[in-house]
C-alpha positions as CSV (number, residue, x, y, z in Angstrom):
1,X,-42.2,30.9,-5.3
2,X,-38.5,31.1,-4.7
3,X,-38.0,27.7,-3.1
4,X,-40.5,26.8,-5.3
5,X,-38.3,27.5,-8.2
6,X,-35.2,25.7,-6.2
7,X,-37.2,22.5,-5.5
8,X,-37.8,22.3,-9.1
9,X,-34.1,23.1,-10.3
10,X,-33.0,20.6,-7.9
11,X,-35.5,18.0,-8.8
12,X,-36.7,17.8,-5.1
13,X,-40.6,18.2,-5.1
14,X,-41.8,14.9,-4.8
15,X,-45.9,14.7,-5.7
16,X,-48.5,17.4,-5.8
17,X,-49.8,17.2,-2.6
18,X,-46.1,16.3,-0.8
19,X,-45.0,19.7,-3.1
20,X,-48.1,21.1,-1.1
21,X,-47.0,20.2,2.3
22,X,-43.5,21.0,1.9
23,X,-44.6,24.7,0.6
24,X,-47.4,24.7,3.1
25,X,-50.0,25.4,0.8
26,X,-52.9,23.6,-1.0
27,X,-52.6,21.4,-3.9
28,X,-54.8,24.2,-6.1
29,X,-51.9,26.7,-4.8
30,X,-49.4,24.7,-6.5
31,X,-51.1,24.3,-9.7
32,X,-51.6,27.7,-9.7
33,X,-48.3,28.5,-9.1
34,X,-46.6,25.5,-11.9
35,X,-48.9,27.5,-14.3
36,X,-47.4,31.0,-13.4
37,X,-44.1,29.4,-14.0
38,X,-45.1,27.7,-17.4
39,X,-46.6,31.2,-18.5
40,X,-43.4,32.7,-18.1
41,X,-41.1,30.6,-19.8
42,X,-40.1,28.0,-16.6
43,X,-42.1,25.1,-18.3
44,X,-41.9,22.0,-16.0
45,X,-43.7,18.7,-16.3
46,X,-43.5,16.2,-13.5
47,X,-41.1,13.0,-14.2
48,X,-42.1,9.9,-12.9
49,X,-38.7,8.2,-12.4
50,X,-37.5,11.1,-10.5
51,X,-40.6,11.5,-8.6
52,X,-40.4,15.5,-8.8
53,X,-41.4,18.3,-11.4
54,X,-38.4,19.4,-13.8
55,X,-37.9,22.2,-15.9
56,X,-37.8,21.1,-19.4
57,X,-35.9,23.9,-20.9
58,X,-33.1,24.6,-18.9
């Protein structure tokens, strides 16, 4: 969840599924995981232009 967290800061993740590979988990995983985030205050949405998820309120 860690580099999770640093792929999103630094706008990095690219799609679901390339999120998936990089983390080496399934896409389900990462949804999972961009909810955990969103529950605790980390909301991200993912940003077209910059092809990557972003935190919205940092």
């Amino acid at each position: 969840m860690f580099y999770l967290d640093e792929l999103i800061k630094s706008e990095s993740t690219g799609t679901v599924t390339e999120l998936a590979e990089k983390l080496n988990i399934s896409k389900r995983h990462v949804y999972n995981y961009l909810n955990i985030f969103n529950e605790i205050g980390r909301i991200n949405r993912y940003d077209e232009s910059k092809r990557s998820f972003v935190y919205e309120n940092l």
